[in-house]
N, C-alpha and C positions, 0 to 999 in steps of 0.2 A: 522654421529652421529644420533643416533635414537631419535628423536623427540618426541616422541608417550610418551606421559605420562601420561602411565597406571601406577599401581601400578603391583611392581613384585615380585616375592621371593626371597628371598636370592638365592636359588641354581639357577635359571632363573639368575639371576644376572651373576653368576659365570660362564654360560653357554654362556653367551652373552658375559662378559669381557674378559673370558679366564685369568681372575686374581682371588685377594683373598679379603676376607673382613677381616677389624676392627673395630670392638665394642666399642664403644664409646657410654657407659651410655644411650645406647638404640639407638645413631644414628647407624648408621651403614654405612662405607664410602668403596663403591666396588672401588677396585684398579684395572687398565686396560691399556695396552697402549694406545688405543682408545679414550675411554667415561671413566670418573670419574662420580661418582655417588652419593649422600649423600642421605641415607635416613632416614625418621622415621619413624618406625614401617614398616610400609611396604608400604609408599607413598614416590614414589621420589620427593623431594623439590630441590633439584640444582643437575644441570647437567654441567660438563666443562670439557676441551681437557687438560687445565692444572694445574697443582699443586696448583700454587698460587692463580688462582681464587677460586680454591674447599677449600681452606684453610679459605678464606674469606668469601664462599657460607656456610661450617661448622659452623663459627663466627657467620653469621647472622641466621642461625638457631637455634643455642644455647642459644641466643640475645635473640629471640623471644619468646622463652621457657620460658626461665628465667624471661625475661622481664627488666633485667638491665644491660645486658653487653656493653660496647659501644667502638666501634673503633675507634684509634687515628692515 
């Protein structure tokens, strides 16, 4: 898993994933078998191996944007 948390491009994303991205209202989450990815703008804020974290690492990004989303 790459550790290194620089900020990267989307096609650097893609090159590294070997998956594809989803646009989600400016986040943008690289799909991989590998590394899952979430990012905004072009700063990776969560990194995970699986689905269900990155869904919740998504949650708590959106959370903080917003500033009132909250998990139950």
């Amino acid at each position: 898993m790459n550790n290194n948390f620089q900020p990267l491009s989307e096609q650097q994303c893609k090159e590294i994933n070997g998956g594809g991205t989803i646009g989600l209202g400016g986040i943008v989450v690289i799909t991989g078998l590998t590394n899952l990815g979430v990012f905004v703008g072009n700063t990776l804020v969560a990194t995970s191996t699986t689905v269900a974290a990155l869904a919740v690492g998504v949650a708590r990004s959106v959370g903080s944007l917003l500033g009132n989303i909250r998990l139950y």
